[in-house]
ROSELO-694449 format. One line per field, with one value per residue (C-alpha): residue in one letter; x, y, z. Coordinates in steps of 0.25 Angstrom, whole numbers. Example, Ala and Ser with C-alpha at 12.3 -4.5 7.8 and 13.67 -1.06 7.14 Angstrom:
residues 2
type a_s
xx 49_55
yy -18_-4
zz 31_29
end
This chain:
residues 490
type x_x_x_x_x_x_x_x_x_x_x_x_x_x_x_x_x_x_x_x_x_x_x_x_x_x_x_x_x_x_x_x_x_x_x_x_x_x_x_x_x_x_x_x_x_x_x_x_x_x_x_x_x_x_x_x_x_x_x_x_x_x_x_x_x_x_x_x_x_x_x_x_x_x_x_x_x_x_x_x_x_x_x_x_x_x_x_x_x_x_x_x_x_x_x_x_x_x_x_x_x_x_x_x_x_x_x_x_x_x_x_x_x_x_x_x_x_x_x_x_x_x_x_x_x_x_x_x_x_x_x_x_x_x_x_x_x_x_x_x_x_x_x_x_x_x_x_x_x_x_x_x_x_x_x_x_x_x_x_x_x_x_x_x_x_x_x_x_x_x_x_x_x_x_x_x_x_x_x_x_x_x_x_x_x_x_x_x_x_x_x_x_x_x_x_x_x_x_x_x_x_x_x_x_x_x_x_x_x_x_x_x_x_x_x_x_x_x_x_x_x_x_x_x_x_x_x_x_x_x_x_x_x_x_x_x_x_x_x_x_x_x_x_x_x_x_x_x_x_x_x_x_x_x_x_x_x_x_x_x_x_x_x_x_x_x_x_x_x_x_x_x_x_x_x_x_x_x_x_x_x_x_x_x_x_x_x_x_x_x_x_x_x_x_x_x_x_x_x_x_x_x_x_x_x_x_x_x_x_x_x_x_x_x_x_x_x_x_x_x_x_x_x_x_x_x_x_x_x_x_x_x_x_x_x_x_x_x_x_x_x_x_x_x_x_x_x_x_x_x_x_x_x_x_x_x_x_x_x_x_x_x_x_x_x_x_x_x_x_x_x_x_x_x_x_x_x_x_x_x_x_x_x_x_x_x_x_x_x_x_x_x_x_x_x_x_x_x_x_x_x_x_x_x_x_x_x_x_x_x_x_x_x_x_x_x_x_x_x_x_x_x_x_x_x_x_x_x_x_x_x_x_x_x_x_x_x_x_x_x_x_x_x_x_x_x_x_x_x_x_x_x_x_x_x_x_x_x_x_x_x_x_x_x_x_x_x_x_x_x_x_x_x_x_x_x_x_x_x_x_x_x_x_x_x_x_x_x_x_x
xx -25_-19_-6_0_12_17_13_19_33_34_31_43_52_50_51_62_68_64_69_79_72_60_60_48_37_26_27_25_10_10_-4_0_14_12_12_23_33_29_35_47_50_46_58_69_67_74_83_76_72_77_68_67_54_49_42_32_21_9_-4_-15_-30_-39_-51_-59_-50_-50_-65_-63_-52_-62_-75_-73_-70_-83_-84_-85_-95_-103_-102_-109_-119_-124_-130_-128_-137_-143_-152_-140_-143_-146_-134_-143_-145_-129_-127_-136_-131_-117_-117_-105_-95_-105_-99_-85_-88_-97_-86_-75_-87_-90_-74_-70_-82_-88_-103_-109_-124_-134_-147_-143_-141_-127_-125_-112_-103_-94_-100_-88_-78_-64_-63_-48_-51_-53_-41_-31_-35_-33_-18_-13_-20_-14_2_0_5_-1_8_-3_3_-10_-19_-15_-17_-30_-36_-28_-37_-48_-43_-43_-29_-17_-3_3_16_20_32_36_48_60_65_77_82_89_100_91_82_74_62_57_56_56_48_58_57_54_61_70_66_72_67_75_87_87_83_96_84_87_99_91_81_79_74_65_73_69_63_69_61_47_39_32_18_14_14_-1_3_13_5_8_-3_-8_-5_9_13_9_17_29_26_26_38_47_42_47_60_60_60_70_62_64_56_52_50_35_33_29_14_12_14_16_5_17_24_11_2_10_25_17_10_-3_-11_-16_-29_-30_-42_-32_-29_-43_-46_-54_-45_-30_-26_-22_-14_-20_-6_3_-5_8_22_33_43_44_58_56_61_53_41_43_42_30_22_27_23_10_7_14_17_33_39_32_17_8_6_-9_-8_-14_-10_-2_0_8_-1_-7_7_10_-2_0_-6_-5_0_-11_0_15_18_23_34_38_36_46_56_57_59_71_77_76_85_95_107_105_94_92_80_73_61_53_42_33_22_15_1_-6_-17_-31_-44_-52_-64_-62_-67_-64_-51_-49_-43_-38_-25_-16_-2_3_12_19_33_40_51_58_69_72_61_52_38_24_27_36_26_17_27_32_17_15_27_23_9_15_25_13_5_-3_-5_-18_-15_-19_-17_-27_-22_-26_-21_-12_-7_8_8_7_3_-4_-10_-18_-15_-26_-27_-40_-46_-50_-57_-64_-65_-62_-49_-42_-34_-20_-12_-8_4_9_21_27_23_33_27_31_46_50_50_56_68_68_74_64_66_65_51_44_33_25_13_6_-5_-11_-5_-19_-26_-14_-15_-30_-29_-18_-26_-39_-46_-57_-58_-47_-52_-51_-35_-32_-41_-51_-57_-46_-46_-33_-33_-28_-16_-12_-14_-1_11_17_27_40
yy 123_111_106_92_87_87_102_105_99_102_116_117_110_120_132_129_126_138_147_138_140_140_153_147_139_147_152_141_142_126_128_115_116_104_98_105_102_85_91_97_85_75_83_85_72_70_80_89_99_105_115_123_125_140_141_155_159_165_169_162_165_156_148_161_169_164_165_181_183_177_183_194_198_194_209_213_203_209_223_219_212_225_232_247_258_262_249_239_224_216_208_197_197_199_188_179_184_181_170_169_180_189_191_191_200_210_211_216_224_232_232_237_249_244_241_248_244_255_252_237_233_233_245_249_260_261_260_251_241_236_222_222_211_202_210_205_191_190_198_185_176_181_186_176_188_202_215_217_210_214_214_197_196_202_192_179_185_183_169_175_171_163_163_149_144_140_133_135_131_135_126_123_114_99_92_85_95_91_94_80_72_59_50_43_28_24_10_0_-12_-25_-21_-7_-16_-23_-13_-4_8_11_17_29_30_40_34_41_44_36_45_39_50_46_40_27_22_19_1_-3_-17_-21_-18_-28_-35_-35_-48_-48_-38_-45_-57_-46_-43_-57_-61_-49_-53_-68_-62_-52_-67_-74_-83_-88_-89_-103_-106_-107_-105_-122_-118_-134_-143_-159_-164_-170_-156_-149_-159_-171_-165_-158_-169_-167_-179_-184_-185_-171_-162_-153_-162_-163_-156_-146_-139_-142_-140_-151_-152_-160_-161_-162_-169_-178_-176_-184_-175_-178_-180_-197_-199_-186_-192_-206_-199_-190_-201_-209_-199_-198_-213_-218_-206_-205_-195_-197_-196_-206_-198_-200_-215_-214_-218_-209_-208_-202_-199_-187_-183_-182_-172_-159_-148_-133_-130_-127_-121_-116_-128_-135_-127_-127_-142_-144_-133_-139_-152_-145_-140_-155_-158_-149_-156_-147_-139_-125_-116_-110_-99_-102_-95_-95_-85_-91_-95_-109_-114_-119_-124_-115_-108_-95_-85_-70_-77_-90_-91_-103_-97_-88_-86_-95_-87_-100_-100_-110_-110_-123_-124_-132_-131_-120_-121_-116_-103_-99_-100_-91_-81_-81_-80_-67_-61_-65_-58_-46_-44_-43_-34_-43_-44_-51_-65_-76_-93_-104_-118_-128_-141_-143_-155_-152_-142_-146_-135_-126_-112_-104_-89_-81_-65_-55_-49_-35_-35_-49_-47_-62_-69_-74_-86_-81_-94_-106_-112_-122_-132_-141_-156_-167_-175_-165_-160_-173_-179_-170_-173_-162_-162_-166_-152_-145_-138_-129_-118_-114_-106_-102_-90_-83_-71_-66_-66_-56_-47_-47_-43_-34_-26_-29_-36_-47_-55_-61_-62_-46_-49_-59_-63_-55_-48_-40_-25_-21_-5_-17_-18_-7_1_-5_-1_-3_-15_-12
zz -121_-115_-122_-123_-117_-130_-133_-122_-126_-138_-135_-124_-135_-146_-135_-131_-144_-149_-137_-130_-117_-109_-99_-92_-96_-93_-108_-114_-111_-105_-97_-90_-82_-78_-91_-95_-83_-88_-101_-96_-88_-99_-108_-97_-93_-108_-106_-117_-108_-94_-85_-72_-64_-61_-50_-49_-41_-51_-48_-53_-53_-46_-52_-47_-52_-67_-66_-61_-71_-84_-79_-70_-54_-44_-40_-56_-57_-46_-52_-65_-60_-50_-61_-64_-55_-43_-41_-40_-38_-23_-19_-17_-32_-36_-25_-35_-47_-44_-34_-27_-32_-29_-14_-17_-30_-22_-11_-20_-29_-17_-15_-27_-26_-39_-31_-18_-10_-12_-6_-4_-18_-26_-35_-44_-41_-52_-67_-72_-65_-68_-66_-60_-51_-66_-73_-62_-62_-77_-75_-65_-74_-87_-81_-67_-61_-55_-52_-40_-28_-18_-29_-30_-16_-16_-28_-21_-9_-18_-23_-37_-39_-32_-32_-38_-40_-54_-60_-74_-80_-87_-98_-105_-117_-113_-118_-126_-132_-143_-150_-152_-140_-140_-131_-122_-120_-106_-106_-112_-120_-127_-140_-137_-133_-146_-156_-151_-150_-135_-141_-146_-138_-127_-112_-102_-89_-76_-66_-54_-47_-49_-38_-44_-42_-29_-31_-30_-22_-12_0_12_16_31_32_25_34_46_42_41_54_60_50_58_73_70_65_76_86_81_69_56_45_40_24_24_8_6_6_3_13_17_26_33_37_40_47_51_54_64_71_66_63_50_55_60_54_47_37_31_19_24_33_23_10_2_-11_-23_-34_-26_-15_-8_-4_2_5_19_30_30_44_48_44_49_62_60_53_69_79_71_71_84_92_96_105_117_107_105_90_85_83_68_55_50_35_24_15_23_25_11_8_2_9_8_23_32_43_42_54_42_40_54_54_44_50_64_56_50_61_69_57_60_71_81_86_87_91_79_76_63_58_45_40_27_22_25_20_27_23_32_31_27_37_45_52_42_30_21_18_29_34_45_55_61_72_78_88_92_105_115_127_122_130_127_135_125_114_122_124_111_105_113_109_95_93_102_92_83_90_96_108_114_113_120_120_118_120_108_100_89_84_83_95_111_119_107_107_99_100_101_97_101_87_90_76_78_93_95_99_86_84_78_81_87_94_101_104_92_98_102_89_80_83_89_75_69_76_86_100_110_118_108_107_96_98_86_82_70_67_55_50_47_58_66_53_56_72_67_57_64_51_56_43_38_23_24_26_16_3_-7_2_8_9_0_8_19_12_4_19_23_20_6_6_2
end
């Protein structure tokens, strides 16, 4: 009969107020050690209570060897069923009679000289049988013990019984014996606090020892873990990272500081982002802009600019940023100010924003990876160079140039990388050189020159981890084994 966790407690409490001690806990008759050992360490844990563990080896009967001890030996079976006389019984027909045992019990039957064959059939030799084989099984059953070492042996070699280690225990009254326990309070409250009852309460310990859940999130994401990677490569070369957290841009800072102009397809609606409330700003440097607003209109030095009317208005448009060049715009424009120049590494890795169509390599949200180095004399070579080393640093290895046109860079590149998974060459960046229009007015020395290039984080993590659709990275349609397969962030 199965007893409660509080059966159980009670009856070690009473036990051992009645004899002062528990020799071993076998006696109790607790069918579930288990349980009990939850007991005993429920109760020491408040000190009302101690115990040992006593470890023994017993034997135990099988699950065949139970069904021996309750209904009798195969072999006794089989010597029943043979009937008494001459004729005997075929052993085909004990075979059905019997089903399986009937092999293993005929075996020991003839064995034990209880049958014999007389013209083919099975016939009794002896009138009467004592069923030892049953008898033992229910001595170990009963004591877990058996004076008859080789006679074990023989029913473990007949998988009628094994030898199992048990523990028991030895227990012991606590400093705190009682016969009432009292559930502990498992934490402090303000009601407790003000009441003054904490002060007769008793607390459950903390088991600094017990291993916790494992945490269902903080998993890094593939793509978090790649921007780690291109984070630790930039610091690795020298870089610092540039603030990058004003999602929100002027038109100013991210079109026309960079000498992009106001008629430029970019600024339509269907490829930007505008803001509704607030719509304007005129947070802009005034001289700065006189200047920008000039090489635009007139051209100045040494460009004829784009001769159009240029116009506040669109400067003052709030946008969300479609690239992280706006950052790096107003960097450099901070470092003109300083009195005296000195080279510098920026970089940025943050999310802009695109009206694109979304498709297996385009979304309208990603994460910009954007770097720009500015001394004195730098040339295209060292872009190329430094690009190499770059994606090498990354793992990636096949890369090649593609000259193109950007507004604020002559010469420009895109980079190009081969995807194994799409089998194409994929466009994972572009670069170039900062133009004259854009660093002159920003009050920069004429020899000094700026490399800079941008790519998406998400298209590397794609070559990296060989995805071919970039929905299946980022968005409702990603695979979260993907991520909980990587290694817990800590």
């Amino acid at each position: 009969m199965a007893m409660s966790r509080e059966d159980i407690q009670q009856l070690v409490l009473t036990t051992l107020d009645r004899d002062g001690k528990i020799a071993d806990s076998q006696y109790l008759g607790v069918p579930d050690q288990l349980e009990l050992l939850g007991v005993l360490n429920s109760l020491a844990s408040s000190e009302i209570v101690s115990y040992e563990p006593i470890d023994r080896e017993v034997w135990l009967l099988t699950e065949e060897g139970r069904e021996v001890a309750e209904n009798g030996s195969h072999e006794a079976k089989v010597f029943h069923a043979v009937p008494q006389g001459d004729a005997g019984m075929p052993i085909a027909e004990l075979q059905k009679l019997l089903g399986p045992i009937a092999k293993v019990g005929q075996g020991q039957a003839f064995k034990n000289k209880w049958i014999g064959k007389r013209d083919g059939n099975l016939v009794r030799l002896v009138d009467s049988i004592d069923d030892t084989t049953r008898t033992d099984l229910c001595t170990i059953r009963d004591t877990a013990s058996h004076p008859d070492a080789a006679l074990l042996q023989q029913l473990r070699r007949r998988k009628l019984c094994d030898k199992q280690k048990v523990t028991t225990y030895a227990v012991s009254k606590g400093p705190q014996f009682t016969l009432e326990v009292k559930k502990p309070a498992t934490e402090l409250t303000a009601e407790m606090l003000q009441s003054g009852e904490w002060k007769s309460l008793t607390f459950k310990k903390f088991n600094f020892d017990a291993e916790g859940l494992p945490p269902n999130g903080g998993y890094l994401h593939p793509l978090m873990k790649v921007r780690e990677e291109f984070r630790q490569i930039f610091f690795e070369m020298g870089f610092t990272e540039m603030p990058s957290n004003r999602f929100v841009e002027s038109s100013f800072w991210n079109f026309d500081a960079l000498f992009q102009p106001q008629q430029h397809p970019a600024r339509d609606l269907q490829d930007t982002f505008f803001l509704k409330d607030p719509a304007m700003t005129s947070d802009f440097p005034p001289a700065y802009l006189d200047k920008v607003r000039t090489v635009h209109s007139k051209g100045g030095f040494g460009s004829i600019g784009y001769g159009s009317d240029w116009k506040i208005e669109e400067a003052e448009k709030l946008l969300l940023r479609t690239h992280t060049t706006a950052v790096s715009a107003n960097m450099l424009y901070l470092l003109a100010q300083q009195p005296q120049f000195k080279p510098v590494k920026y970089f940025s890795i943050d999310r802009v924003f695109r009206n694109e169509t979304v498709d297996a390599t385009h979304l309208a949200e990603f994460h910009q990876v954007e770097g720009v180095i500015a001394d004195r004399n730098l040339t295209l070579g060292h872009l190329i160079g430094f690009m190499e080393q770059f994606f090498r640093k990354m793992g990636i290895e096949n890369i090649v140039f593609k000259p193109t046109y950007n507004p604020y860079t002559e010469p420009s590149m895109e980079i190009f990388s081969y995807h194994e998974g799409l089998g194409k060459w994929v466009e994972v960046g572009n670069s170039g050189m900062f133009r004259p229009e854009m660093l002159l007015p920003m009050g920069l020395d004429p020899d000094v020159r700026v490399i800079a290039w941008g790519l998406s984080l998400e298209r590397p993590t794609m070559i990296k981890y060989g995805i071919d659709n970039i929905r299946d990275l980022v968005g409702h349609k990603i695979d979260l084994e993907l991520i909980q397969s990587n290694p817990i962030c800590r």
